[in-house]
N, C-alpha and C positions, 0 to 999 in steps of 0.2 A: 484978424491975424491968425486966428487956431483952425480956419481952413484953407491958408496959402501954408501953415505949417503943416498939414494934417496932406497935403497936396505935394510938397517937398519930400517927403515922406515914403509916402503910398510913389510917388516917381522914382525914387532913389531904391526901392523895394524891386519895384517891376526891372529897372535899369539891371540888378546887380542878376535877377535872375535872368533876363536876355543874354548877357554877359559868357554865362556860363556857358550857354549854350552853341557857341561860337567854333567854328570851324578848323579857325586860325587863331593861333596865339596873339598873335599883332589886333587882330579884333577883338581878341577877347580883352586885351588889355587898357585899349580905349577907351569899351565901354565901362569896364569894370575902374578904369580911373574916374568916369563921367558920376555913374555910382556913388563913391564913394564921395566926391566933391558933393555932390547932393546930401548921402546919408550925414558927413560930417557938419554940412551946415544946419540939417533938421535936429542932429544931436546938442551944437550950438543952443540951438532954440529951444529946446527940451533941458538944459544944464548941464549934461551927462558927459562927465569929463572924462570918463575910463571909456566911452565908446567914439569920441572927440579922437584922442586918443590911437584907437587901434586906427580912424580910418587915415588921421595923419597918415599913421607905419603905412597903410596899403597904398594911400596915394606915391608915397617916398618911394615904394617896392614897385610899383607899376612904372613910375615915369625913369627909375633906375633900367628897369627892361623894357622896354622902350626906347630909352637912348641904348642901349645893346644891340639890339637887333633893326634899330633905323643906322645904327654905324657900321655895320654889320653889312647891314640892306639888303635882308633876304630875313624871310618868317619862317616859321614852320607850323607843319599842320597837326591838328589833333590827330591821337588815334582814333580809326573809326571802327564802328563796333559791330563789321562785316564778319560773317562767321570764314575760316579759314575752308580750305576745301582739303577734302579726302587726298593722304596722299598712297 
């Protein structure tokens, strides 16, 4: 059991960092919900009710934007971090 939790874990770590890294809002929000249903279940397993907790809030916050921008139906993209040119 303490290395499918220790596995739960270390996945829901690497998820939330891929997450971030995301081009598009609408992808970042998938993964970063994907994330957080993993880190809230490994915190389950671990007792940790105050980090239980916050991932509820991010799940509730992502899948609210989500339905936004799927009703919407259109994404937006991050800013990219092109330097401006001389004007």
């Amino acid at each position: 059991m303490d290395a499918w939790r220790e596995i739960v874990g270390w996945a829901g770590s690497a998820l939330l960092i891929v997450s971030i890294l995301q081009p598009t809002i609408s992808r970042l929000r998938w993964l970063n919900l994907g994330a957080s249903l993993l880190l809230m279940g490994y915190n389950l397993l671990l007792g940790s009710a105050p980090m239980v907790a916050l991932n509820i809030t991010l799940i509730l916050i992502n899948c609210w934007y989500l339905f936004v921008h799927i009703r919407r139906g259109r994404t937006k993209t991050a800013p990219t971090l092109e330097p401006r040119e001389a004007s």
